[in-house]
N, C-alpha and C positions, 0 to 999 in steps of 0.2 A: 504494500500500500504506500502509494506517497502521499506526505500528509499535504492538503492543500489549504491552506491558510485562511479565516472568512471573517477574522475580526481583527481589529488591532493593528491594523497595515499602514503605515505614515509613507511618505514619498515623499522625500528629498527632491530638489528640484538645482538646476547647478546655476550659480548665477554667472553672470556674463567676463564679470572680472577674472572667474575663480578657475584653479583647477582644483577642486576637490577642497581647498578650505574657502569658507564661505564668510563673507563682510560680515560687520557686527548686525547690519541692514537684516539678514539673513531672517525670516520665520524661525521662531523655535518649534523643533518636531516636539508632540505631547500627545502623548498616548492617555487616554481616560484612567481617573481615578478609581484606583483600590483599596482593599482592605488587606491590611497586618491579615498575615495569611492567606490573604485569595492571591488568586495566579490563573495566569494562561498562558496563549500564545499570543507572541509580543512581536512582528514583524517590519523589517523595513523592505521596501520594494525599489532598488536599486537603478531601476530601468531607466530615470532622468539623467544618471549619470554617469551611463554604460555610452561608447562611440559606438556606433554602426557595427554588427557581428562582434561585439566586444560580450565576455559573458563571463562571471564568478566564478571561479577556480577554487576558492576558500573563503572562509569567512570565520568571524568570532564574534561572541558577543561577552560584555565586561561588563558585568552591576555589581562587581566589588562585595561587602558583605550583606548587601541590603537585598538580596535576593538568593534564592536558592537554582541552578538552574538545571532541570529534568534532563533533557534535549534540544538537540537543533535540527534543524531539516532545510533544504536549499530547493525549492518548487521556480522554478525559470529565474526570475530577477527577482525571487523575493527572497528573503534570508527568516528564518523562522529561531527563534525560540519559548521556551515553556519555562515559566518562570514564576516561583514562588516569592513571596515580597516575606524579605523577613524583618524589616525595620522601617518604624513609620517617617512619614516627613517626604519632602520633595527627592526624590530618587534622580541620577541619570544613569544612562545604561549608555554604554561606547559600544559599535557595532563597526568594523571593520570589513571590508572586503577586500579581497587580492583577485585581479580580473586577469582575465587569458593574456590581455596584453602589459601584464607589468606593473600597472596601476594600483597603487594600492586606497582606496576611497574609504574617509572615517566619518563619521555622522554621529553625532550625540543627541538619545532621545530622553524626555524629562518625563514623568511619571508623579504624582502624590498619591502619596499611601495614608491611607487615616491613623489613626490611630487605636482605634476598638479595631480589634480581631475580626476578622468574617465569621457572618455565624455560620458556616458552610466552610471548613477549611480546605482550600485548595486539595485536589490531589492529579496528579500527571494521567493523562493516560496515555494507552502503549503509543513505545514513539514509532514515529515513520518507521516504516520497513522492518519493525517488530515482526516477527516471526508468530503466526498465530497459529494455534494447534488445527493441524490435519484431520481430518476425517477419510481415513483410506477405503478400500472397499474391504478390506479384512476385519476391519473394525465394526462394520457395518453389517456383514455378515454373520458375526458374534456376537451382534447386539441384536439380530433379527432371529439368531437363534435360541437367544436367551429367553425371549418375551413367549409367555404363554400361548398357548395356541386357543383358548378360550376366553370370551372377554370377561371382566369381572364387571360385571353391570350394576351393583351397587356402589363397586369406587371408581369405576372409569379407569383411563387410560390407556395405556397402549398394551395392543395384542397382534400376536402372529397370525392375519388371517389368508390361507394360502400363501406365502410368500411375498405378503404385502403387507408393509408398517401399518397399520391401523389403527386410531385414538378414538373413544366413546367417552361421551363424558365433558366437563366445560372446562377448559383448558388454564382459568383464571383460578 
């Protein structure tokens, strides 16, 4: 699976002076406010300040001790990380790229963390191209030949019937 990014994406834009450091003129990137403890995916999309067939090689992302972070993932020009907030107050996070041709572009995004905890404590889920468990046909087989072959109609669920999975019963 590649993770593809749906929240949290800022976009740097390059300004005309610059190569890659930007006037004090500059927009600040800010990502929406959190809570001590919550967290997610935190992305920059790089594509303003990619040249023509120019494309990210590597990348890093830096929040120092005010963050926890799960993983990263690299979806075209966008640069992905998952990130826990472990200290309140105005956060920045330093996000680095190294592109195909040499270039290496930094951007610093700003973040506020509250101060009360989320009531919902952050947790990661599996990172891109996590490895999720298989369902082979052998497994499938020995689970098809484990289920009874008679349904039990007072508690439902699944039964062997002819050689076909079959569920009775309300599934909630």
């Amino acid at each position: 699976m590649t993770w593809r990014p749906s929240a949290n994406i800022l976009r740097p834009v390059r300004e005309p002076a610059g190569q890659g450091c930007y006037p004090k003129s500059h927009p600040e990137l800010v990502w929406p406010p959190s809570a001590l403890n919550g967290g997610g995916d935190y992305s920059i999309d790089f594509d303003a300040l990619l040249a023509p067939g120019e494309f990210i090689s590597s990348f890093r992302f830096d929040a120092g001790a005010s963050a926890q972070q799960a993983w990263t993932s690299l979806f075209g020009t966008i640069a992905t990380a998952w990130l826990q907030w472990t200290e309140p107050g105005l956060q920045t996070v330093t996000v680095c790229a190294l592109t195909s041709l040499g270039a290496s572009l930094q951007v610093e995004a700003k973040i506020c963390i509250g101060t009360r905890p989320s009531l919902f404590p952050a947790s990661a889920p599996p990172s891109p191209g996590a490895q999720l468990p298989v369902v082979t046909d052998n497994t499938m087989d020995a689970w098809l030949r484990a289920l009874p072959t008679e349904p039990d109609t007072d508690a439902g669920g699944w039964f062997n019937n002819a050689g076909i999975p079959t569920r009775i019963g309300d599934p909630a």
